[in-house]
C-alpha positions in Angstrom: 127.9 103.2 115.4 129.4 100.0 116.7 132.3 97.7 115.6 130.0 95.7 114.0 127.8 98.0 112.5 130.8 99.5 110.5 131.7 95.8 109.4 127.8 94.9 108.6 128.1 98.3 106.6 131.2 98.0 104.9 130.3 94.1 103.5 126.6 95.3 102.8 128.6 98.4 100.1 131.3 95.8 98.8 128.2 93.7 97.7 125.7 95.6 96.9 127.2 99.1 96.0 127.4 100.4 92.5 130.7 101.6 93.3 132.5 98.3 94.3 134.1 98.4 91.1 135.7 101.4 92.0 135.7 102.1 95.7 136.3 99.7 99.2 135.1 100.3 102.1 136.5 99.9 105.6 135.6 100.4 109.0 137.8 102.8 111.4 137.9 103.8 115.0 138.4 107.5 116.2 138.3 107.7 120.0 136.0 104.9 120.1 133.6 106.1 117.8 133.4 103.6 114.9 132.6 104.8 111.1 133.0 103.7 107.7 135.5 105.1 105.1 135.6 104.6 101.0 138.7 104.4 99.7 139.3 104.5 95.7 141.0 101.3 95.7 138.5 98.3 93.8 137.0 96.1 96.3 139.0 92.5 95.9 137.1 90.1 94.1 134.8 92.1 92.4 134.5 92.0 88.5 133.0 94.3 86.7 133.5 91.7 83.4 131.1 89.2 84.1 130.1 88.1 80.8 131.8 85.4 78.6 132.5 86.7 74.9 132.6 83.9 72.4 133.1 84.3 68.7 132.5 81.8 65.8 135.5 79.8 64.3 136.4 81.9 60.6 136.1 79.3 57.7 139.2 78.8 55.8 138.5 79.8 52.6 140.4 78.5 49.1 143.2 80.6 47.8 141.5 82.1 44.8 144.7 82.5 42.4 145.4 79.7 40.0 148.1 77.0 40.4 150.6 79.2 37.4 150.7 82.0 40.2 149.9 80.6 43.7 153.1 79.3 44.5 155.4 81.8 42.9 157.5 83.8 45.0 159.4 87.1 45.6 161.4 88.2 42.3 159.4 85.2 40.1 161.0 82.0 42.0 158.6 78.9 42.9 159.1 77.9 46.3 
């Protein structure tokens, strides 16, 4: 394998692979023989959260007590 083999390979798996989440991928020379090595370390940039959560805005809804206890406070004093 070539320099650029290993490279081609390595940015083919940290687009493409499953495991980009979890796993990088690098390219390495060993006595001029070039190969590609996974490493658990997440491969920068990639998100696994891609979705956008939204929620609806919660209605304020009327204090249900009446007025004679509603604004009564600790030990029987109105505020």
């Amino acid at each position: 394998m070539t320099e650029k083999e290993a490279r081609d390979k390595c940015a083919e798996l940290s687009t493409k692979s499953p495991e980009r989440f979890t796993h990088s991928w690098v390219a390495r020379e060993d006595d001029g023989v070039w190969s590609v090595v996974k490493i658990a370390v997440p491969t920068p940039g990639a998100d696994p959260i891609e979705t956008e959560t939204t929620h609806e805005p919660l209605a304020v809804q009327e204090d249900p007590r009446n007025s004679a206890v509603k604004n009564v406070g600790p030990g029987g004093y109105g505020f």
